[in-house]
C-alpha positions as CSV (number, residue, x, y, z in Angstrom):
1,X,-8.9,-47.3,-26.6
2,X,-6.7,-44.0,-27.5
3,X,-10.2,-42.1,-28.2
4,X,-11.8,-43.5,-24.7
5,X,-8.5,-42.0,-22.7
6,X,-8.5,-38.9,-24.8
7,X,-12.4,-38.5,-23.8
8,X,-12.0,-39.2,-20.1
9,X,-8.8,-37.3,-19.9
10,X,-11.2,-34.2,-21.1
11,X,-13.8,-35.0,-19.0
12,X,-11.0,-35.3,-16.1
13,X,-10.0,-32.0,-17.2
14,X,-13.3,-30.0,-17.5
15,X,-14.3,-31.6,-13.7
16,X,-10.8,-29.9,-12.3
17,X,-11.6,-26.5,-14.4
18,X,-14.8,-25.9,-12.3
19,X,-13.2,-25.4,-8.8
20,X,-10.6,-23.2,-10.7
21,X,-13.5,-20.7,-11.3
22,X,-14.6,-20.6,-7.8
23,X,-11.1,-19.9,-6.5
24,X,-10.4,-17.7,-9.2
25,X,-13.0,-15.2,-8.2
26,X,-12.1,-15.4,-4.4
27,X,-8.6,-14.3,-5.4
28,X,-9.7,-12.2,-8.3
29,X,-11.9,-10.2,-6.1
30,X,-9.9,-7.1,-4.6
31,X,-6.4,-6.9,-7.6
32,X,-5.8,-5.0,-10.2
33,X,-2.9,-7.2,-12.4
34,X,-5.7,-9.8,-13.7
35,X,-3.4,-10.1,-16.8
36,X,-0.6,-11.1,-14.8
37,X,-2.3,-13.4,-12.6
38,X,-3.7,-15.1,-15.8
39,X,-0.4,-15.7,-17.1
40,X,1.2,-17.4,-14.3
41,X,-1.5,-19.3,-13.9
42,X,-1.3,-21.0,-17.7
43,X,2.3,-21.0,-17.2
44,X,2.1,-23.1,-12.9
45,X,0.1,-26.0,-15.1
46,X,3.1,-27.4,-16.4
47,X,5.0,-26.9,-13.0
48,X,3.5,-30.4,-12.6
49,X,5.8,-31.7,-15.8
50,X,9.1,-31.6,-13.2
51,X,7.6,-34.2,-10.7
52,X,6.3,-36.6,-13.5
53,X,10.2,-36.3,-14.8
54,X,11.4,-36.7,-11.4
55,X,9.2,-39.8,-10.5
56,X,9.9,-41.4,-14.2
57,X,13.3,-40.9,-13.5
58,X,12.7,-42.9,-10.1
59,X,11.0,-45.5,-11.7
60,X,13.7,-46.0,-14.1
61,X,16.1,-46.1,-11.6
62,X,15.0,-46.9,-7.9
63,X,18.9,-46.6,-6.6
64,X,18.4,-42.8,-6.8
65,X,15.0,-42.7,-4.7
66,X,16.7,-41.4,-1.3
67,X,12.6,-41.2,0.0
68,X,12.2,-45.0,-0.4
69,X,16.0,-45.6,1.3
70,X,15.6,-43.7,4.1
71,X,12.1,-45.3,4.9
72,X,13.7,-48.5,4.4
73,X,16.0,-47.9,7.2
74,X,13.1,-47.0,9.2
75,X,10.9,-49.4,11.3
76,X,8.5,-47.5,12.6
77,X,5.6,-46.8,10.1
78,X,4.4,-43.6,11.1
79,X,7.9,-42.0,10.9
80,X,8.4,-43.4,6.9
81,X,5.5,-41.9,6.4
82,X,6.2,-38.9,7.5
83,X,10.2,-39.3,5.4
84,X,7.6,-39.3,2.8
85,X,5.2,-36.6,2.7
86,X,8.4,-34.8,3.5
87,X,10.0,-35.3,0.4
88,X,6.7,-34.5,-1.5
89,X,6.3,-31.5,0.0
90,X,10.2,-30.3,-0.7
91,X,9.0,-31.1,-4.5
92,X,6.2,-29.6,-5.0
93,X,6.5,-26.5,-3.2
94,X,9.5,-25.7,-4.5
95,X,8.3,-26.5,-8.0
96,X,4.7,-24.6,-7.3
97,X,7.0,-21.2,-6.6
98,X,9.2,-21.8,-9.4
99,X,7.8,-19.8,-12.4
100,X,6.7,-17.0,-10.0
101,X,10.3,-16.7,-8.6
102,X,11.6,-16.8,-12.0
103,X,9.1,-14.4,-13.6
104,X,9.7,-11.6,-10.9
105,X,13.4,-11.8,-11.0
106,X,13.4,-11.3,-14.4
107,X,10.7,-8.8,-14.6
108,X,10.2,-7.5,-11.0
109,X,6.7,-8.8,-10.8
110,X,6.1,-8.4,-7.2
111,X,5.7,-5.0,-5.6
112,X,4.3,-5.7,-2.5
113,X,3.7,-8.7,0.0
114,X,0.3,-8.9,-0.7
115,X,1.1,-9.4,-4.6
116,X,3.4,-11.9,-3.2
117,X,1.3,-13.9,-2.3
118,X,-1.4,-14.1,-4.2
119,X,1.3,-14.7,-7.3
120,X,1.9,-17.7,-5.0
121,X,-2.2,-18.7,-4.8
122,X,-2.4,-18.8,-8.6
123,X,1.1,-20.4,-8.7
124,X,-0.3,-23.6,-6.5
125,X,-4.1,-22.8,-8.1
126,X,-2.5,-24.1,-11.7
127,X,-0.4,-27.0,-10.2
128,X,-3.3,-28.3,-8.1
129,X,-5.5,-28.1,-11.8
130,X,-3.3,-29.9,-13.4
131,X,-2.4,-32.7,-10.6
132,X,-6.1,-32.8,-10.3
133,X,-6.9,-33.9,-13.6
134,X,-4.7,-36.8,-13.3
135,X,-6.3,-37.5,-9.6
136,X,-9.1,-37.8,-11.3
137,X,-9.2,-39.9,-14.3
138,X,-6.7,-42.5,-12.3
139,X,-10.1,-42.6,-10.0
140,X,-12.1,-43.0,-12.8
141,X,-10.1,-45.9,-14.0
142,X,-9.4,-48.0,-10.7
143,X,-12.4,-47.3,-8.6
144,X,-15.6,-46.4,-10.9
145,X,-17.9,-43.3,-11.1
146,X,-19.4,-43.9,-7.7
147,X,-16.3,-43.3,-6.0
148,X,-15.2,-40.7,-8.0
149,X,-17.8,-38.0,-7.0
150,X,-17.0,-38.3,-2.9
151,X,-13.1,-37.9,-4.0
152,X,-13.7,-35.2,-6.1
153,X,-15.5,-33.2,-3.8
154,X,-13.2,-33.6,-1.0
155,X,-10.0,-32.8,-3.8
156,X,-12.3,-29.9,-5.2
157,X,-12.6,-27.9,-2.0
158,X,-10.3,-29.0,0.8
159,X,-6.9,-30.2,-1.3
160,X,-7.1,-27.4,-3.6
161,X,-7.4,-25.2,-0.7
162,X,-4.5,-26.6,0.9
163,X,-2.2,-26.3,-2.0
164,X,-3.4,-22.5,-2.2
165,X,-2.7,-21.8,1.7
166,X,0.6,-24.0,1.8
167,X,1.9,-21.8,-1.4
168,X,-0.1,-18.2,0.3
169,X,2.4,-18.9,3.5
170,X,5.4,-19.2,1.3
171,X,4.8,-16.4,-1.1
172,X,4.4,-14.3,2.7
173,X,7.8,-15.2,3.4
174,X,8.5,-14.6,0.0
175,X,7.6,-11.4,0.1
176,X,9.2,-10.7,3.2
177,X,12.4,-12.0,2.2
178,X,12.0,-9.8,-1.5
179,X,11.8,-6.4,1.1
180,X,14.2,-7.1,3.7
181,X,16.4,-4.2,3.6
182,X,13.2,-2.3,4.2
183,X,12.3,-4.5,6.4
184,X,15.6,-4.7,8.6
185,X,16.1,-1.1,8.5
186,X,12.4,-1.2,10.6
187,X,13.4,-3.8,12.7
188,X,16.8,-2.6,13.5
189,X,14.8,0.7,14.5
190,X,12.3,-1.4,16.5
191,X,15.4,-2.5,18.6
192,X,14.6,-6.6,17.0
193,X,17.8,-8.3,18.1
194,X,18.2,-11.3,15.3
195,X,20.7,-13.2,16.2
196,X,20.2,-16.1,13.9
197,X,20.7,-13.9,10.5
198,X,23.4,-12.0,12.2
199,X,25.0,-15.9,12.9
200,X,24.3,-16.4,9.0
201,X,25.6,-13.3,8.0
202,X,28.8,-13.6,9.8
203,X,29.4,-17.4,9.0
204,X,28.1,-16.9,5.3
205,X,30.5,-13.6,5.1
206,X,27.1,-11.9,3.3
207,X,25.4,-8.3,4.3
208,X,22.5,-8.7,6.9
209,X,20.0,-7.7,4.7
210,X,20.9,-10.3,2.0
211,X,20.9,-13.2,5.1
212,X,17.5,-12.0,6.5
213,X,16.5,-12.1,2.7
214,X,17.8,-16.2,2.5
215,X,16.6,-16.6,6.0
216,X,13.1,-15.7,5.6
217,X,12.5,-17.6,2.3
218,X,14.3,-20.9,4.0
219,X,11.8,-20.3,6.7
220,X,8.7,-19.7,4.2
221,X,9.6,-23.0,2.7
222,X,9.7,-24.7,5.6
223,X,6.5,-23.9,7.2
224,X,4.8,-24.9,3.6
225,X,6.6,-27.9,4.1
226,X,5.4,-28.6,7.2
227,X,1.7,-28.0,6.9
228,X,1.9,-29.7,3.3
229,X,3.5,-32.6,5.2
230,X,0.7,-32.4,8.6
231,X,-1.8,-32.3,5.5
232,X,-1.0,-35.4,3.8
233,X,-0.4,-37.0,7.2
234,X,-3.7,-36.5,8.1
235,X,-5.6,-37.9,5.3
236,X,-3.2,-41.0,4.9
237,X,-4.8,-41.8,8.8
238,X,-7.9,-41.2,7.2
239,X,-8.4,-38.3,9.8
240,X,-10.7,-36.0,7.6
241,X,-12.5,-33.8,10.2
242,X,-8.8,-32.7,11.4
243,X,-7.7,-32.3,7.6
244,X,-10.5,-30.0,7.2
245,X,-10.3,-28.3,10.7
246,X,-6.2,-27.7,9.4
247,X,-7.2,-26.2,6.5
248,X,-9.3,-23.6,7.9
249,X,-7.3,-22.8,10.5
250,X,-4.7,-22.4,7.6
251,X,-7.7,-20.0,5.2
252,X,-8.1,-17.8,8.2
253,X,-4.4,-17.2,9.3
254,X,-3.9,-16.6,5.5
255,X,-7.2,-14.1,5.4
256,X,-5.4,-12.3,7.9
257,X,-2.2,-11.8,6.3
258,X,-3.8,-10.5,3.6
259,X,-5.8,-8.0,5.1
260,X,-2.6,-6.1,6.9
261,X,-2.2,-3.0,5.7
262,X,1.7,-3.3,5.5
263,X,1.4,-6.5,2.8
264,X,0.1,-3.6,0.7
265,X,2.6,-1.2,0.7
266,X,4.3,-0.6,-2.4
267,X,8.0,-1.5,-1.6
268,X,9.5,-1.5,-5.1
269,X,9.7,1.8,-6.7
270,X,11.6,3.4,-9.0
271,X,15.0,5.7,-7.8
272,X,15.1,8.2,-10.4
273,X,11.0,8.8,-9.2
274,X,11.6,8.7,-5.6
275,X,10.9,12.4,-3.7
276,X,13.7,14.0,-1.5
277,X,13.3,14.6,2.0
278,X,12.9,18.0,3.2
279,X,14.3,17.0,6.8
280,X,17.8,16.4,7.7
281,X,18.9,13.4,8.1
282,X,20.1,13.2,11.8
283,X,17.0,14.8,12.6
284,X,14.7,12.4,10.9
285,X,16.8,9.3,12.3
286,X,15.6,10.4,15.9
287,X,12.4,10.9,15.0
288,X,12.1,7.3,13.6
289,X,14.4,6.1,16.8
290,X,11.6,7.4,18.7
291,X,8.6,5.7,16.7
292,X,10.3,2.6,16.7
293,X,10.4,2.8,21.0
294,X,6.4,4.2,20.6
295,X,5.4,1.4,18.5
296,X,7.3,-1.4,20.6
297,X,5.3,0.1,23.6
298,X,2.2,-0.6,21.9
299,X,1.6,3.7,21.5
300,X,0.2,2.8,17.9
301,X,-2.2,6.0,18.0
302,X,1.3,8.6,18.4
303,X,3.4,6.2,16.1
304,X,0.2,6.7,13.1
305,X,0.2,10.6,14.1
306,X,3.9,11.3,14.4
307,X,4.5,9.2,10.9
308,X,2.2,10.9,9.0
309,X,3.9,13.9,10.0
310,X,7.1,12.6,8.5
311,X,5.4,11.4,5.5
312,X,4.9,15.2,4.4
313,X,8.6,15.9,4.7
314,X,9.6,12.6,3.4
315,X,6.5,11.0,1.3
316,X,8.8,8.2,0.1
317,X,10.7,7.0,2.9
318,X,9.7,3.2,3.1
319,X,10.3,2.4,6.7
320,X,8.3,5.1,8.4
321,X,5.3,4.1,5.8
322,X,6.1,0.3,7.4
323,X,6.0,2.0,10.7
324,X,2.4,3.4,10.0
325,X,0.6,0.2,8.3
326,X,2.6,-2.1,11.5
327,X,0.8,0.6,13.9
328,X,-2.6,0.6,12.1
329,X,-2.7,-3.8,11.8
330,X,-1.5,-4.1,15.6
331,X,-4.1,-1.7,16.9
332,X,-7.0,-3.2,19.0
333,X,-9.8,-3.4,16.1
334,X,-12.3,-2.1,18.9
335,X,-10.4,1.1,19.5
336,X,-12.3,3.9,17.7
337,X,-9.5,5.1,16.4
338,X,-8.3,1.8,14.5
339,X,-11.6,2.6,12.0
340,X,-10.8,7.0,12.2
341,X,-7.0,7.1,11.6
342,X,-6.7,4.7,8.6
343,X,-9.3,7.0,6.8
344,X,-8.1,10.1,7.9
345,X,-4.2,9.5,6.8
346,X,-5.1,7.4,3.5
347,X,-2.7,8.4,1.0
348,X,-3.1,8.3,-2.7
């Protein structure tokens, strides 16, 4: 009996390994830190080892299951479910980012918000291979072979590519939140109000920056959360032409993301290497006062001109670099010069 689980457990695990592949070269495809990515992903297959715990620990004793209490208090059955994808979603989401958090506070993995997130896809690609591998064999065992192919095709494709976008949107925020004194400073130029992480900062007693940091990674959680939750929804109802019509809406909002030229800007350098600028400081200020008002009013061809004018007096100054890539991603992709400028200004 120990030698028939043992085979079908490695069969299981085999089946789940051959969608890794696939997704593994779509995300291998345009980075350089294969390594890395390599090592998270060993390391994100035993993020699955926390829930197992956390459900034993259920099982063992039910008074601590908060899920199953609420829903008990509940009537209406589409509303427990929903208390209950919740609380899956708050699990695993927080458990698929866990190791990458952990890695790049201790080691500064991340230097960009691209690299954010697609830490984040090979975070939720290793949890999703190891969660599959027990989808699968507990199929094996309760409904047959015949019924395991349909499953695993479905799980293969469309769930593993839903833990991958649900994990992408998170690691975006992620990233975000990793850059936001960068990102404020642009903002605050910009003339972006944000009163809710002002409210935080004040109530919280913290700097702005540090609140817009919490903010945007509470707010990264909580969209996962959502779509993990809509997800779920969807295929308890047995609604699988919507499931699938979520989850590529979800791919090409993530593709997108991706693609912007500001997710690959390097916003993690070293001090001691950064270059002094050769512009005083009150000068430059209204010179970035006065992209900020250019790029609110959409002029994105001056904003790309006038930045890379700045560049060359101050090569390392973040903000006006986010300036440039914000002007270059918001430009109307069938203006000529959204193809001409990018080329013309690429730096090395």
């Amino acid at each position: 009996m120990l030698d028939e689980n043992f085979t079908l457990y490695a069969i299981s695990a085999v089946l789940a390994f051959l969608p890794v592949l696939v997704w593994f070269s779509v995300i291998f495809k345009r980075t350089k830190r294969k390594a890395l990515q390599f090592l998270i992903f060993f390391g994100s297959i035993f993020s699955v080892v926390p829930v197992f715990i956390i459900q034993y620990f259920i099982h063992l004793f039910p008074g601590f299951d908060i899920v199953t209490f609420l829903q008990g208090q509940i009537h209406n059955q589409n509303l427990g479910l929903v208390i209950l994808f919740i609380g899956v979603g708050i699990t695993e989401e927080i458990v698929k980012q866990g190791l990458v958090r952990m890695v790049d506070r201790r080691y500064l993995l991340i230097q960009t918000i691209s690299e954010s997130i697609q830490f984040s896809l090979v975070a939720a690609l290793g949890f999703s291979f190891a969660e599959n591998i027990f989808y699968i064999y507990n199929i094996w065992q309760s409904l047959g072979i015949q019924q395991l192919f349909i499953a695993y095709f479905f799980r293969s494709i469309f769930t593993t590519c839903a833990h991958l976008i649900f994990s992408g949107f998170f690691g975006y925020y992620y990233g975000l939140a990793k850059f936001s004194l960068n990102i404020r400073e642009e903002s605050r130029w910009v003339g972006k109000k944000m009163y809710f992480t002002n409210a935080i900062a004040r109530i919280l007693n913290m700097p702005k920056s540090q609140a817009l940091k919490e903010v945007m990674i509470l707010k990264g959680l909580c969209i996962a959360i959502l779509m993990h939750m809509s997800f779920d929804f969807l295929l308890e109802l047995n609604q699988i032409i919507p499931s699938v019509l979520f989850v590529a809406v979800g791919y090409y909002f993530l593709r997108r993301l991706l693609k912007q030229k500001a997710g690959r800007l390097i916003l993690v350098t070293d001090i001691e290497n950064e270059r002094s600028s050769t512009m005083a400081k009150s000068d430059e200020d209204v010179v970035i006062e006065l992209t900020g008002m250019w790029l609110k009013e959409k002029r994105y061809v001056d904003v790309i001109h006038i930045c890379e004018r700045l560049l060359r007096r101050d090569p390392d100054n973040k903000v006006v670099q986010l300036f440039k890539a914000r002007a270059i991603d918001q430009m109307d992709q069938k203006n000529i010069y959204s193809k001409i400028l990018p080329k013309l200004f690429t730096r090395k």
